[in-house]
N, C-alpha and C positions, 0 to 999 in steps of 0.2 A: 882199879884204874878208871880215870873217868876223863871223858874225851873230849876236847876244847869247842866251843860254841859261839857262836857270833853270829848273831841279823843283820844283812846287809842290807840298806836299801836298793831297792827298785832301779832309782839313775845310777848305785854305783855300778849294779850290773850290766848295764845296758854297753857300756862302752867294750871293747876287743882289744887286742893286742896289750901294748904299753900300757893305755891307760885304765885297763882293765884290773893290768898287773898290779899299775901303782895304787888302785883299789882298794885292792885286797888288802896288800900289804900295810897298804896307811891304816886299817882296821884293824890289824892282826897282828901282828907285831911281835905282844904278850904272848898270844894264844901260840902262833908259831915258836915262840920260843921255849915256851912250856914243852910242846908238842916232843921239842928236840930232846929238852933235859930230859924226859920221861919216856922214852922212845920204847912202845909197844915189842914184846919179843917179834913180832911179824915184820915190823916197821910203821911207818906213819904212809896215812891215808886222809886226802879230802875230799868230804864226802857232803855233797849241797843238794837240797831238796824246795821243791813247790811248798811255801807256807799253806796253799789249799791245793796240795794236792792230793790228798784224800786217799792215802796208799799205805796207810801205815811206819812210815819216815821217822814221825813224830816219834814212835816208839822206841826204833832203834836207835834215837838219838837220846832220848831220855834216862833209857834202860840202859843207854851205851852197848847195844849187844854187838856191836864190834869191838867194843876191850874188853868184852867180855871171852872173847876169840880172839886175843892177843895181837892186837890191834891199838895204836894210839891212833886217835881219830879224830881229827879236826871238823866237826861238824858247823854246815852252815846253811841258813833258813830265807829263804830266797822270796821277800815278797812282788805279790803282781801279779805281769804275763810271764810264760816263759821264754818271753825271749831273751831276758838277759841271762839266763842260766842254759840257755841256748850257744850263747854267744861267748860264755867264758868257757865252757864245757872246748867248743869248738878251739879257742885259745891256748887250751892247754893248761887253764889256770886251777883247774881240778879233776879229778881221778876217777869221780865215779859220782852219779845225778841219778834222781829220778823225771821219768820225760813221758809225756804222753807219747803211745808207739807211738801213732801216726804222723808226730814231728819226727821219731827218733828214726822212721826211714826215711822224710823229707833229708835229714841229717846227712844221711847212707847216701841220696840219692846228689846231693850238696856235695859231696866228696869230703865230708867229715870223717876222720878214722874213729871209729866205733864198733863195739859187741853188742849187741842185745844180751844179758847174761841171765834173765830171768824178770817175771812177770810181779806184780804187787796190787793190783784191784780191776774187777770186770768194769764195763763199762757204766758212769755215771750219768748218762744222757737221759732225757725226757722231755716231750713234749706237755705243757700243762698247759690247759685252757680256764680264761676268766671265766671266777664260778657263775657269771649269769649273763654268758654271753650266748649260750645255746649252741654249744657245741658240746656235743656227743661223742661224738666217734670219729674216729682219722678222716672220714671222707669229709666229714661236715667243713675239711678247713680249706677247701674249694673256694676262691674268692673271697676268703677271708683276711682281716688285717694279723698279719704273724711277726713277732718281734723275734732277730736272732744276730747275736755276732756272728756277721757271716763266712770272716776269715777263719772261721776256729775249723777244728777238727771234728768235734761234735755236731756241729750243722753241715760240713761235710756227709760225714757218717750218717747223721739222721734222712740228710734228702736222699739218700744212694737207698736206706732200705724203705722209706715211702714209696720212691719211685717204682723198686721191685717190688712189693709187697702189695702197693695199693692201685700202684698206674697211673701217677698224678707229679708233678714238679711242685714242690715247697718252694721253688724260687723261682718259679714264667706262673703257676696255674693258682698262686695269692698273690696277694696284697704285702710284697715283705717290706719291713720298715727294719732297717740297720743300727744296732744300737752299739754303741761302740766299746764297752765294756756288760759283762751281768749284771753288774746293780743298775745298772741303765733300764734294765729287761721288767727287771723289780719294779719300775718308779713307773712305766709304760702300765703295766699292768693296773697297779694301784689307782690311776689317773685314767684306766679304762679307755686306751688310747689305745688298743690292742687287742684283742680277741684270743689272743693264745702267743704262747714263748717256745721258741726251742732253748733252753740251758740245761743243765747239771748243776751236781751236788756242788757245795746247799747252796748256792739259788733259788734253785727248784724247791727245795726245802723250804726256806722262805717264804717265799711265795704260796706254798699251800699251807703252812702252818700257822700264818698268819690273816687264813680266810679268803684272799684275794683270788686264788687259786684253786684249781682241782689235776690230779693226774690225767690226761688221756689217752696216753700212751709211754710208758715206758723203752729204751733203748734197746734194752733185753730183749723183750718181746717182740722189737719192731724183728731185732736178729734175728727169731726163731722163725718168724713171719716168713721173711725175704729168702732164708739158706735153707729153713727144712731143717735145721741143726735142733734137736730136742735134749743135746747136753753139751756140756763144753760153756763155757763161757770166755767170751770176746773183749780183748783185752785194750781196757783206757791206758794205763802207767804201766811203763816197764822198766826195768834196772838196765843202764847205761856206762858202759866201761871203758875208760882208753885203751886200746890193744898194747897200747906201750906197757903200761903198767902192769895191765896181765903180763908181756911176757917176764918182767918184772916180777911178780908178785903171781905166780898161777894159782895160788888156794886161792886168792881171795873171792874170788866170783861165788865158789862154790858158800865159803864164809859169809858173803854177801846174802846168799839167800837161804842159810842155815838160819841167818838174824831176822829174817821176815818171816819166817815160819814160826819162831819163837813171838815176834812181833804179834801174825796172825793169832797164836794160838793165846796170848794177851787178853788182843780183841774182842775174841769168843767165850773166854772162861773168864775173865775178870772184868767186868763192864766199868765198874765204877774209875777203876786206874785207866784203862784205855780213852773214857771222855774227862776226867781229871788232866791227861798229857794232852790230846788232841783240841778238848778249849786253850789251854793253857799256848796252846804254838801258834794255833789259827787265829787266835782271839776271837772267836764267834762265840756269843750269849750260849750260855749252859743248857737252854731251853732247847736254844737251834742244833746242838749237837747233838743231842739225846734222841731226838725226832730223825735226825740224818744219817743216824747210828740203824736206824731201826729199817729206814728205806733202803740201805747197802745194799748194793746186788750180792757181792761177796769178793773177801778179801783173797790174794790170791798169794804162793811163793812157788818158787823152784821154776823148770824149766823140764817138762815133759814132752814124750811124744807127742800126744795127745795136744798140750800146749800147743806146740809148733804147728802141728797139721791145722789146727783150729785159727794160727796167727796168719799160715800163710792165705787162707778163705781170708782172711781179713783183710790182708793188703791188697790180694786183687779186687777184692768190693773197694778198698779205698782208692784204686788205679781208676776203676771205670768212675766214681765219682770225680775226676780230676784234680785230686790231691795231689797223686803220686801221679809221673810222667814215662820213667822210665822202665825199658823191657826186662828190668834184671826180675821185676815183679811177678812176670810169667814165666818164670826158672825157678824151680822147688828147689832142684836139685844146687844150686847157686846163691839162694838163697838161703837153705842150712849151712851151707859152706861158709857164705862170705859175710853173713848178715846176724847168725845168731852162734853164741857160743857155750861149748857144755865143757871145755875139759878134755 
């Protein structure tokens, strides 16, 4: 069984409701119709993903390891920001996304009906500094010029564990200069217009594999820095589910993240197929993935204890960074209830 596929652009996802619908549809059409003639024993599923979002997607979209689990599966490859995959999600126009958490409880918090059903990659952030700007180490960026898209979640995250970690504001105590997408970040650097980038993978990647760049800090470690936390890893992408559909369809969550684990285990034991599928989706140069392969904090599946205790430390660091606004954030007990789902 092999599960229907379509790249949508960018604008067509930006729009909501109607014209969201008539989107899809105007693209899909075949693929839906296939979808119907060939109807998975589970039933049909669509399932859209961040073209970079670096979580392993690629995989189970290639692998099809959702028909592989009796599933027909409409797969579809979302380039850009996430906001248009944000916004059909929201729509109702598919079933199940990958979403950086930290949009996916802006989501929660929006009064989006949403699961969290499980996790897919630690955090991609990092600070790198231009290799000959004489920066050293985290204190050095003290009235320095720092390039960072500053609506994202990642510059979020990052200035929340500087702030605790080192005792310093990445956005009052530099020089920030706002670039409005990553490769913005890219050209800043190269043009030595900047001193240092907050981005993520590849970006970041980019940028140091192409000389211009050095690591100064990684996200992980900014983590371990700020929480005292010496294991657990803090999670960028997490699996996003309509409650409708669960109540619809209850295996598939678990289905959902049986195929990332297979996905992960891919990743790990087969290098060559996993940057064959992951250039091949992302379109990033075979160079740039191999190298961004190798900096991965670590690919992540399932929905643990462990997970969870470590997600909720995560939202309250992302509440006091002012991402997130509301007090459901300070409720553990509320938050496993209404926020993540196991079954």
């Amino acid at each position: 069984m092999t599960g229907e596929a379509r790249t949508l652009s960018r604008r067509d996802f930006l729009g909501t409701g109607a014209t969201t619908l008539a989107a899809l549809a105007a693209g899909a059409g075949p693929c839906r119709a296939a979808a119907q003639a060939g109807k998975g024993a589970k039933g049909n599923v669509r399932f859209a993903y961040l073209q970079l979002g670096w979580a392993a997607c690629e995989i189970i979209h290639k692998e099809d390891l959702l028909g592989k689990r009796g599933w027909q599966a409409e797969y579809t490859v979302v380039p850009g920001s996430p906001a248009g995959l944000v916004n059909t999600f929201a729509a109702g126009n598919v079933d199940a996304i990958d979403m950086s958490f930290a949009l996916a409880a802006k989501m929660f918090e929006d009064k989006v009906p949403l699961k969290v059903t499980g996790v897919a990659t630690a955090v991609l952030g990092a600070i790198v500094a231009r290799k000959d700007a004489g920066v050293g180490q985290v204190e050095d960026l003290r009235g320095r010029k720092i390039a960072a898209v500053v609506g994202t979640t990642t510059f979020f995250d990052i200035r929340t564990l500087v702030l605790k970690g080192y005792g310093f504001d990445l956005q009052k105590d530099t020089q920030l200069v706002t670039a409005q997408a990553p490769p913005d970040m890219a050209t800043l650097v190269a043009k030595k217009e900047v001193d240092a980038i907050v981005a993520w993978q590849p970006i970041s990647d980019q940028v140091v594999l192409r000389g211009d760049g050095v690591y100064l800090v990684k996200q992980i470690d900014l983590w371990r820095k700020a929480t005292g936390r010496a294991t657990g890893y803090p999670v960028h992408v997490c699996y996003v589910v309509s409650p409708s559909f669960i109540d619809q369809h209850p295996d598939f969550p678990k289905d959902l993240n049986d195929a990332q684990k297979d996905a992960v285990d891919l990743w790990y034991t087969n290098k060559p197929r996993a940057l064959e599928i992951v250039a091949d989706v992302t379109k990033i140069p075979a160079n740039v993935v191999d190298y961004a392969y190798g900096q991965t904090v670590q690919m992540l599946s399932g929905l643990s204890d462990e997970q969870i205790d470590t997600l909720i430390a995560q939202l309250k660091l992302i509440k006091e960074s002012g991402f997130l606004k509301s007090e459901v954030w300070d409720q553990p007990d509320v938050i496993r209830k209404d926020f993540f789902w196991r079954g």
